[in-house]
C-alpha positions as CSV (number, residue, x, y, z in Angstrom):
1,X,-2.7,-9.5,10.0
2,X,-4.0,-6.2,11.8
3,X,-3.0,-3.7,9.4
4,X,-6.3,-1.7,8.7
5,X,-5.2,-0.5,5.2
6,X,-4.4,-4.6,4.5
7,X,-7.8,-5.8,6.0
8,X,-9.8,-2.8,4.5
9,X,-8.1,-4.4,0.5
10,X,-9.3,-7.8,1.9
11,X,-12.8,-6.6,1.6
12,X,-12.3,-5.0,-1.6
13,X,-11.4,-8.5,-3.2
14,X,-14.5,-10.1,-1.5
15,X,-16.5,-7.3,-3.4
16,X,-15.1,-8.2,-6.3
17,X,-15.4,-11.6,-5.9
18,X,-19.5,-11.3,-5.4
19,X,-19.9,-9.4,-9.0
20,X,-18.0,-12.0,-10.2
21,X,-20.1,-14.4,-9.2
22,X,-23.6,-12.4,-9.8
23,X,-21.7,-11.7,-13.6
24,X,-21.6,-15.5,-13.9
25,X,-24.9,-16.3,-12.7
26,X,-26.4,-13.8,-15.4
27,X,-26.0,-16.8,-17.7
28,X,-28.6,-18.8,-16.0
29,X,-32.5,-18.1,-16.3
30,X,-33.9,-16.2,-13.7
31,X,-36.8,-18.0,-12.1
32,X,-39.4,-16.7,-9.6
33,X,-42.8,-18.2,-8.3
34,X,-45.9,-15.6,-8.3
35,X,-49.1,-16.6,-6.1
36,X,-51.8,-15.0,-6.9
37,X,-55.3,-14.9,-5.5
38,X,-58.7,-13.4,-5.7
39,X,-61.8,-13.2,-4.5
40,X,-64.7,-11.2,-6.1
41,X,-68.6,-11.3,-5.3
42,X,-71.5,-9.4,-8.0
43,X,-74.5,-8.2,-6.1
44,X,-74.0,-10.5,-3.3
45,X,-74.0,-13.3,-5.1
46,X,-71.3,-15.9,-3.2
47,X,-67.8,-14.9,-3.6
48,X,-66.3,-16.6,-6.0
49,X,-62.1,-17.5,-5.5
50,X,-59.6,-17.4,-8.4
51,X,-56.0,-18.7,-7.6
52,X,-52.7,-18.9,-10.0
53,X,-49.0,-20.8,-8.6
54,X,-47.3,-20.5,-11.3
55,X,-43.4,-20.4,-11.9
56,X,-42.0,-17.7,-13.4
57,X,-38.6,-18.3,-15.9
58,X,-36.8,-15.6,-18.0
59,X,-33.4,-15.8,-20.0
60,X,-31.8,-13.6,-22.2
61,X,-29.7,-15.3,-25.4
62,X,-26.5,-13.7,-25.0
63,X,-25.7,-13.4,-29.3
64,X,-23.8,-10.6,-29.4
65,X,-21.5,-10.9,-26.3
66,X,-23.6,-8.3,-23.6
67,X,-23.3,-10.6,-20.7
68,X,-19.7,-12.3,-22.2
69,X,-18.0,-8.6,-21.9
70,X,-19.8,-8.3,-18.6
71,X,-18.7,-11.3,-17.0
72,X,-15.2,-10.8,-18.2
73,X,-15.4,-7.5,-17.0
74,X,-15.7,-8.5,-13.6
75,X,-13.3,-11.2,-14.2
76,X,-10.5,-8.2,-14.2
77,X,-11.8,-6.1,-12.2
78,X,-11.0,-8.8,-9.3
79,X,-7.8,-9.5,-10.5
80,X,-7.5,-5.9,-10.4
81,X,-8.4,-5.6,-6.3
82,X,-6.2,-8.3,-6.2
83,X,-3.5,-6.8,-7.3
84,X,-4.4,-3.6,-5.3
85,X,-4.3,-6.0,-2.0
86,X,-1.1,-7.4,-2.8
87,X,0.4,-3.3,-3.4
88,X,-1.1,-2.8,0.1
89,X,0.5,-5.7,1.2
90,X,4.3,-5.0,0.0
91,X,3.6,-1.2,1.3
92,X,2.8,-2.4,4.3
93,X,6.1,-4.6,4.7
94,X,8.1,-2.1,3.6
95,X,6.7,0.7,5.9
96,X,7.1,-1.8,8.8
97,X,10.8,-2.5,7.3
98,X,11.5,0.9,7.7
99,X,10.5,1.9,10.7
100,X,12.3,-1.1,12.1
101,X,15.4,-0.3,10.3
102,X,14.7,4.1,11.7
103,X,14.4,2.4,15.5
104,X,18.0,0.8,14.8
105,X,19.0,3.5,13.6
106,X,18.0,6.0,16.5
107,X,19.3,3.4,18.8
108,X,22.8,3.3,17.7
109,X,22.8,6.9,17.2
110,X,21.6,7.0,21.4
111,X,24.3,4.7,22.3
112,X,27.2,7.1,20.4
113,X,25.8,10.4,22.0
114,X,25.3,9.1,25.1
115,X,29.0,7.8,25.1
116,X,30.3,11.2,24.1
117,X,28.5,13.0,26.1
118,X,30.3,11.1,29.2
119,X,33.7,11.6,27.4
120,X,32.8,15.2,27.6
121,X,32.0,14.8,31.3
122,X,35.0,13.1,31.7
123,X,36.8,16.2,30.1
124,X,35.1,18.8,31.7
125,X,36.1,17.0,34.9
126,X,39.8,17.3,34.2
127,X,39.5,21.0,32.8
128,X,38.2,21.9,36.1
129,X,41.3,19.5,38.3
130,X,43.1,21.8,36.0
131,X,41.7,25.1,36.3
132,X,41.8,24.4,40.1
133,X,46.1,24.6,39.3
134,X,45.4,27.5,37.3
135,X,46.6,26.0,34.2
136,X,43.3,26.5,32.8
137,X,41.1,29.3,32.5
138,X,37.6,30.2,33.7
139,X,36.8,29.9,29.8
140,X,37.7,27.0,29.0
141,X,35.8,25.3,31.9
142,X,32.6,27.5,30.6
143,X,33.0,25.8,27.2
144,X,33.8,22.2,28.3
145,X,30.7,22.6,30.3
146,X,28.6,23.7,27.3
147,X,29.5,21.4,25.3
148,X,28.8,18.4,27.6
149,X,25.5,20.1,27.9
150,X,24.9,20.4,24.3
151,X,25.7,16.7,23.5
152,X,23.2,15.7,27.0
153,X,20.6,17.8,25.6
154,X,20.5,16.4,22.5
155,X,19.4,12.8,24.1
156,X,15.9,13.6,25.1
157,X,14.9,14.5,21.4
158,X,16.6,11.4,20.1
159,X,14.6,8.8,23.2
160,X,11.5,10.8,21.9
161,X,12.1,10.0,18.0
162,X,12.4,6.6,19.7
163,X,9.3,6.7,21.0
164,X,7.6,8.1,18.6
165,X,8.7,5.6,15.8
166,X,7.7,2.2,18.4
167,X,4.6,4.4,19.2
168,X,4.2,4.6,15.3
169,X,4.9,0.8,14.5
170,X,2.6,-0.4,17.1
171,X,-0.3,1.8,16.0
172,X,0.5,0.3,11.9
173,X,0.2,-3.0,13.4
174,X,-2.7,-2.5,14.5
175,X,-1.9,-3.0,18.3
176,X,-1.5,-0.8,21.3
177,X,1.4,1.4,21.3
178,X,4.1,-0.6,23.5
179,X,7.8,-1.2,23.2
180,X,9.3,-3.1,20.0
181,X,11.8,-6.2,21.0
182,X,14.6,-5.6,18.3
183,X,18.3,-6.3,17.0
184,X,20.9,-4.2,16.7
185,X,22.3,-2.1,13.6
186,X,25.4,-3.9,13.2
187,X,23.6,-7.3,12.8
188,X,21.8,-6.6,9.6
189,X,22.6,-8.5,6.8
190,X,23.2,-6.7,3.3
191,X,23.2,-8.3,-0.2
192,X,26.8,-8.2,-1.1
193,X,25.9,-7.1,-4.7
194,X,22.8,-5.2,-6.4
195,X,22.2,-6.2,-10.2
196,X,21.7,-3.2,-12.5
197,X,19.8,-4.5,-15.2
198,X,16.4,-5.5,-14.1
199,X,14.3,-7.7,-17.1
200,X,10.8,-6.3,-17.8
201,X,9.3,-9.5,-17.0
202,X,9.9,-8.5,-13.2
203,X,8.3,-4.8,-13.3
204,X,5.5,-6.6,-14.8
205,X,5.0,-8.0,-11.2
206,X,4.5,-4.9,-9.5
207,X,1.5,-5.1,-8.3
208,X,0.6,-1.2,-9.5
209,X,1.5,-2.5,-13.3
210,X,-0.7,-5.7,-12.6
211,X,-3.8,-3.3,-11.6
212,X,-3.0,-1.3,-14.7
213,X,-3.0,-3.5,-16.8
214,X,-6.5,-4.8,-15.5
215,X,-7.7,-1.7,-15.5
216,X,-7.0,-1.6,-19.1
217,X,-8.6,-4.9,-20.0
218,X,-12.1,-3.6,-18.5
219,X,-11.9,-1.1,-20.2
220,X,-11.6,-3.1,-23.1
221,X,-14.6,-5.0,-22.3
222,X,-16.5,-2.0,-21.1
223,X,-16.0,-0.9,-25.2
224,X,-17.0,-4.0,-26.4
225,X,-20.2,-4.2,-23.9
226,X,-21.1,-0.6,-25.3
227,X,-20.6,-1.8,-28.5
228,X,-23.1,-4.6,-28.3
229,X,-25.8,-2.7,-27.3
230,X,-26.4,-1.1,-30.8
231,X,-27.4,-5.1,-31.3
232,X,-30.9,-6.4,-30.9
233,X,-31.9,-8.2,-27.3
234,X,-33.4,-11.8,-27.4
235,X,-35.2,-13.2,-24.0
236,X,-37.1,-16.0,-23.6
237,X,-39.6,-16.3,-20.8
238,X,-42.0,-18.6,-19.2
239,X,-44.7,-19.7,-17.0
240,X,-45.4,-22.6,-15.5
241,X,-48.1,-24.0,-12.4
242,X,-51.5,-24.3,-11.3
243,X,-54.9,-22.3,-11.8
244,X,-58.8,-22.6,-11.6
245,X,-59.5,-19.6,-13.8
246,X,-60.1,-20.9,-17.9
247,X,-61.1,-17.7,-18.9
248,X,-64.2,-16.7,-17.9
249,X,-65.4,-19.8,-16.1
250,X,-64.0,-21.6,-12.3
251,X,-62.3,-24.9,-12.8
252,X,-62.3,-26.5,-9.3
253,X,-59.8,-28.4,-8.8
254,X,-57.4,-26.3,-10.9
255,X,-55.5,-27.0,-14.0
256,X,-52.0,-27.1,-15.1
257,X,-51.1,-24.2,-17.1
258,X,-47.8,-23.3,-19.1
259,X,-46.8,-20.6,-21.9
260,X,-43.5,-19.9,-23.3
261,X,-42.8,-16.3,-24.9
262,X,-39.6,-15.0,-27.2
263,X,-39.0,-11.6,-27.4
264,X,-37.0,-9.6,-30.0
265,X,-35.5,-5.6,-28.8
266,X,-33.9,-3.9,-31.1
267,X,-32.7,-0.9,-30.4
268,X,-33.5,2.3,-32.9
269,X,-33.3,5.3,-31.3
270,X,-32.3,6.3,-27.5
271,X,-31.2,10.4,-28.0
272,X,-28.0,8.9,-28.5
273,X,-27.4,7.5,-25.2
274,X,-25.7,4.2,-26.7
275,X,-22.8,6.5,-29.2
276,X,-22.3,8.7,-25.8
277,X,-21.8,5.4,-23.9
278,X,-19.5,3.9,-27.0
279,X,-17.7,7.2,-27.2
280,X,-17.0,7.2,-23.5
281,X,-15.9,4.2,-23.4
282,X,-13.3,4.4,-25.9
283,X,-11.7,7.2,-24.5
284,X,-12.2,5.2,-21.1
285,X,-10.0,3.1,-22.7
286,X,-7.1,5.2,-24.3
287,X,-6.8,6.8,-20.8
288,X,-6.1,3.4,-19.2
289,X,-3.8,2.8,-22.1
290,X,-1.6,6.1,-20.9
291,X,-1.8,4.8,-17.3
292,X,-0.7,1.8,-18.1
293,X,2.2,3.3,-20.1
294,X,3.2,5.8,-17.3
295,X,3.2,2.8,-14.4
296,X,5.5,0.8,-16.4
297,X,7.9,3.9,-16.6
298,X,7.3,4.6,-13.1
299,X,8.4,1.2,-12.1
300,X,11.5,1.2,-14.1
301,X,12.4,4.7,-12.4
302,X,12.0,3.6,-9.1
303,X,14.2,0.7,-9.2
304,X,16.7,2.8,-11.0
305,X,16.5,5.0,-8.0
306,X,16.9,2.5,-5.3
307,X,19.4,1.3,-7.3
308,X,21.5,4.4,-7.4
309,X,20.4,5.4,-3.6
310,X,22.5,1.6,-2.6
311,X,25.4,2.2,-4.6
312,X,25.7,6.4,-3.4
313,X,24.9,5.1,0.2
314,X,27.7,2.7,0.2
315,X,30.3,5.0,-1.7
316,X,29.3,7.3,1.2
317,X,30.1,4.8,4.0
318,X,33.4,3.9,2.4
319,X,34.6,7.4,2.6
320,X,33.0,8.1,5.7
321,X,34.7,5.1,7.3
322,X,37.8,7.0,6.5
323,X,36.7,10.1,7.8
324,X,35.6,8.5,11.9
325,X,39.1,7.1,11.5
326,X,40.7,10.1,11.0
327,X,38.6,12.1,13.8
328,X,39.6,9.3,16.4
329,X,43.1,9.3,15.8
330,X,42.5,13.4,15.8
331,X,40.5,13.3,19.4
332,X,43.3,11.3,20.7
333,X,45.9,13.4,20.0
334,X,44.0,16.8,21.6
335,X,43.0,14.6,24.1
336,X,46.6,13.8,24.8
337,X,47.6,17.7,24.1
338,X,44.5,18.5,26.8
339,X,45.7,15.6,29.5
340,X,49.2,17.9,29.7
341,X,47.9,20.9,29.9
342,X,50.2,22.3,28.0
343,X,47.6,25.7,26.3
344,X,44.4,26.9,26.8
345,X,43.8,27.2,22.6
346,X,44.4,23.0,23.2
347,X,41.2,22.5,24.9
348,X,39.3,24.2,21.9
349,X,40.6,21.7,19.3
350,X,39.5,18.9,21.7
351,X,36.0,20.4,21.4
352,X,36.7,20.6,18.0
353,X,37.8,17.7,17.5
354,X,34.9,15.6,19.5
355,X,32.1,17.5,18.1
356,X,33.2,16.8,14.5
357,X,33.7,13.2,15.5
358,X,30.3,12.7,16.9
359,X,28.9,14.1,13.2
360,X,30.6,11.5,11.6
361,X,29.2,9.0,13.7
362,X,25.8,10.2,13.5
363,X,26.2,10.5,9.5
364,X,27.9,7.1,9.7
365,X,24.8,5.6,10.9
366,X,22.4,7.7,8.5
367,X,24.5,6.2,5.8
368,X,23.6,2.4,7.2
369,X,20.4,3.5,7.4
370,X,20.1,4.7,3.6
371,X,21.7,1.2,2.4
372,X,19.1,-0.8,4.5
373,X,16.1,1.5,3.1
374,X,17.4,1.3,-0.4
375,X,17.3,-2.9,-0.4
376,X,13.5,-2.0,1.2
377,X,13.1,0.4,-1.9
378,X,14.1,-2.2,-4.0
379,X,11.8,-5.3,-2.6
380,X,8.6,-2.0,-3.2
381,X,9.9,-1.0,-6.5
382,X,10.2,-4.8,-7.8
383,X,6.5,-5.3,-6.0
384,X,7.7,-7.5,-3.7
């Protein structure tokens, strides 16, 4: 409701919506009243007063479809801003979708580095109980204290992303940047399947391929509106009211008056303004014909590609489900190996061991991430 972009495409359509309605009115005569008044005196004779109230009327016969293309015209062109509002309107949701989606994302991957970096304070505790017995060396307790202060320096940048992105989402939504209430990762419901074949009747609702085609049809008119100015113009106007002038003589009280004129223009010769209008019209309207044909492809190309970014996202997790199994079962054994004491080379592969875990779970999470973005690409591509 506060999204700046959304409100600013409100306004568009109520633009459109007023040359609609001045298109329409173009049908109906144009009527205007025009007082007029004089008073005049010859060689100080008394002043004499003239007076006129009459009401002015002018229509134009609309034969060969000037104000028909115009009207429709503007018809299109508002079903055009429509469509533009509603593109706003699905970018929006899916820009606030994704952010949403980003701040689950940086939260979960928070929670796993935080909890690894107290494992690693945990093991840098017992590498220095050890080292205290001499079992381990002065190295080794350098490098578990490294890489617990690695892993702790890492937080900061992730709590900043964090606030950055809320700081983001607030500002989109048109409020004051505060914190955003939200779920958690794991609770985010997935469709279970993706269809791959997508009917044409559905990327004809994109709202892009809906202002094309508009875009197309006024241009359309805009041809056939050049067009009819090679044709004559008909108007008929009028007067009707009150004056005290006949002529040359003062009528007082005044007299009704009333005269009705027709007028023919037909245009001869304008240095070729109405072919350059015609010409550019027509080409107007073979461009809008290749926009139209490239928004269609475009459409069909993205939901190919949100398609294909679902079903590579979750062939990713699948594996890499197998791979943060693997890395636990490996952490637990060094961490077992580390626990004895039985070798200095030990606490290296714990490290090892840890650090590759923690990129797993990190890419684990970017890999969630990627499936929830590519069912938001979807709803954009499929406009909506």
């Amino acid at each position: 409701k506060q999204n700046t972009d959304l409100l600013s495409a409100a306004q568009n359509v109520k633009a459109a919506e007023a040359s609609l309605m001045s298109a329409r009115l173009a049908y109906a005569p144009s009527i205007g009243l025009s007082p007029q008044g004089t008073i005049s005196s010859f060689d100080k004779n008394a002043a004499t007063k003239t007076y006129s109230l009459p009401v002015t009327a002018s229509w134009q016969v609309d034969l060969f479809g000037q104000l028909l293309n115009s009207k429709r015209n503007a018809q299109v062109t508002l079903k055009q801003t429509k469509a533009y509002r509603q593109a706003v309107q699905t970018q929006v949701i899916a820009n606030i979708a994704n952010m949403y989606y980003t701040l689950l994302m940086l939260d979960r991957q928070l929670e796993i580095t935080q909890a690894t970096a107290e494992v690693l304070k945990r093991n840098a505790e017992t590498v220095q109980a050890l080292s205290e017995r001499s079992t381990y060396t002065s190295a080794a307790l350098a490098q578990s204290k490294a890489a617990y202060a690695q892993v702790v320096a890492s937080i900061p940048d992730i709590e900043q992303s964090i606030r950055e992105t809320e700081n983001a989402l607030s500002t989109f939504l048109g409020e004051a940047p505060h914190a955003i209430k939200r779920g958690v990762l794991e609770a985010q419901v997935l469709p279970t399947e993706l269809s791959a074949g997508i009917p044409l009747q559905l990327l004809s609702n994109r709202p892009d391929v809906k202002a094309a085609e508009m875009a197309l049809a006024g241009t359309y008119y805009n041809a056939n509106e050049a067009r009819a100015a090679f044709y004559p113009s008909i108007s008929i106007s009028g007067t009707y009211g009150w004056t005290n002038q006949a002529g040359n003589t003062i009528i007082n009280p005044g007299k009704m008056i009333a005269s009705a004129i027709g007028s023919l223009t037909q245009p001869l010769f304008y240095r070729g303004a109405n072919i350059a209008r015609l010409k550019i019209a027509k080409a107007q309207q073979a461009e809008a014909m290749l926009s139209f044909e490239q928004a269609i492809l475009n459409a069909g190309a993205d939901v190919s590609d949100a398609l294909s970014l679902y079903q590579s996202a979750e062939d990713k997790r699948i594996q890499r489900v197998k791979q943060i199994n693997s890395l636990e079962k490996s952490v637990e054994y060094t961490q077992e190996l580390l626990t004895l004491g039985t070798s200095n080379t030990n606490y290296l592969e714990v490290l090892t061991a840890q650090q590759s875990l923690l990129n797993a779970q990190l890419s684990g999470i970017s890999d969630e991430f990627q499936r929830l973005q590519a069912v938001v690409n979807l709803y954009h591509a499929l406009g909506g």
